[in-house]
C-alpha positions as CSV (number, residue, x, y, z in Angstrom):
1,X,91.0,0.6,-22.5
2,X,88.4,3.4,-22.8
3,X,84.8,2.7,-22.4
4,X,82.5,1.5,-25.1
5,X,80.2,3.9,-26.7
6,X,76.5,3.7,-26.0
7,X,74.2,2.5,-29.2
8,X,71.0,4.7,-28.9
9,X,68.3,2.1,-28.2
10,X,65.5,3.3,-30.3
11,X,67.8,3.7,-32.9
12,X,69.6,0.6,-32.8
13,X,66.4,-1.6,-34.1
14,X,67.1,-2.4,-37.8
15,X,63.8,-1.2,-38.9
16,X,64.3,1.9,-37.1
17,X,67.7,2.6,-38.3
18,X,66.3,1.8,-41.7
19,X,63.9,4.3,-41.9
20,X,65.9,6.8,-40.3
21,X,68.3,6.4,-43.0
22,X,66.0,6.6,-45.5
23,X,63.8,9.6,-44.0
24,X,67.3,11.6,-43.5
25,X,67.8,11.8,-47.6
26,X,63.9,13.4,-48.4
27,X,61.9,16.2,-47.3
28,X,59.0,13.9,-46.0
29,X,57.7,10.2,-47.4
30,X,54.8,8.6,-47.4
31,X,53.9,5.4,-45.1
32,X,53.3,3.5,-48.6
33,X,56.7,4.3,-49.8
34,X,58.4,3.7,-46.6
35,X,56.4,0.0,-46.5
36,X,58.1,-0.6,-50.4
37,X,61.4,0.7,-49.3
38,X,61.9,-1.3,-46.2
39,X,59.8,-4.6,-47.3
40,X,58.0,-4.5,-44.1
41,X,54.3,-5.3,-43.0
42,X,51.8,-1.9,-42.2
43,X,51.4,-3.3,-38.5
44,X,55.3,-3.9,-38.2
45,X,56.0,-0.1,-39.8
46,X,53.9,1.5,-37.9
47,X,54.5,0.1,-34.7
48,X,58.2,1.1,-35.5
49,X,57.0,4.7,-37.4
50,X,55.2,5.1,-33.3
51,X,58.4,4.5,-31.3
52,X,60.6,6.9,-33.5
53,X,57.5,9.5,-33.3
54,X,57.7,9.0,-29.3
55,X,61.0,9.8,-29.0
56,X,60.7,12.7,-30.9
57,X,62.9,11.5,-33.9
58,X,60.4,12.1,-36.4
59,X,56.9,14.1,-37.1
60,X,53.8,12.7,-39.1
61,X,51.1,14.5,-40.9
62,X,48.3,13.0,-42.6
63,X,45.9,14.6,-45.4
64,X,43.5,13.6,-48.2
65,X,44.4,13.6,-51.5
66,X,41.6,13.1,-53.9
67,X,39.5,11.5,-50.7
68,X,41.6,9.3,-49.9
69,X,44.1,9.2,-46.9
70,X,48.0,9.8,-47.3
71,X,50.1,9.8,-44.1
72,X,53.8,11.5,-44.6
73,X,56.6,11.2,-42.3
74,X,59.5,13.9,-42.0
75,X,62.9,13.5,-40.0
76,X,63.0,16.7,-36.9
77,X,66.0,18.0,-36.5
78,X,66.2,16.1,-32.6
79,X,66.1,13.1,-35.0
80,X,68.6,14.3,-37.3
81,X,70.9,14.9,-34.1
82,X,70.4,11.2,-32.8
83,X,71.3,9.8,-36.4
84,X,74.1,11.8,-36.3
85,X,75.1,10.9,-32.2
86,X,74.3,7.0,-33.7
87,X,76.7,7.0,-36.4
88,X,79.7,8.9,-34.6
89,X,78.9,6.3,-31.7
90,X,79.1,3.5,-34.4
91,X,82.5,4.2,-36.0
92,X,84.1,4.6,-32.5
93,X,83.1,1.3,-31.9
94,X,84.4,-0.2,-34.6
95,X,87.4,1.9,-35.1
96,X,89.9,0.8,-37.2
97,X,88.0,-1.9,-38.5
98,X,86.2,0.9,-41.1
């Protein structure tokens, strides 16, 4: 039997998947419509938003738009690379079963 792919840990977290997924179809999003999208709480988000930032997966900007703050979120291409390692990993582990 050959040996079992490795799941990236950073990615594996559903939230992080999530917004990896999501991030990988736009140019760049804002936290607000990342928070609608995946249902989840601003402390939960950005804890999550922090990890995938860490690991290099993702870049963030922020700016002001008529005074008020706006924080936009943009998939690198090392992050873009690991979805793409994640999901090739994903379907060899369940093979036939897809």
């Amino acid at each position: 039997m050959s040996e079992m792919p490795e799941l990236n840990p950073v990615i594996h977290g559903k939230l992080r998947l999530a917004l990896l997924s999501l991030l990988s179809g736009v140019d760049e999003a804002e936290f607000t419509w990342l928070r609608e999208k995946t249902g989840s709480t601003d402390g939960n988000l950005g804890a999550q938003l922090m990890k995938l930032e860490e690991a290099g997966y993702i870049a963030m900007k922020k700016r002001f738009v008529l005074r008020k703050p706006q924080t936009l979120y943009r998939m690198t291409e090392k992050g873009r690379a690991a979805l793409t390692e994640y999901v090739s990993a994903l379907k060899e582990l369940l093979g036939s079963a897809i």
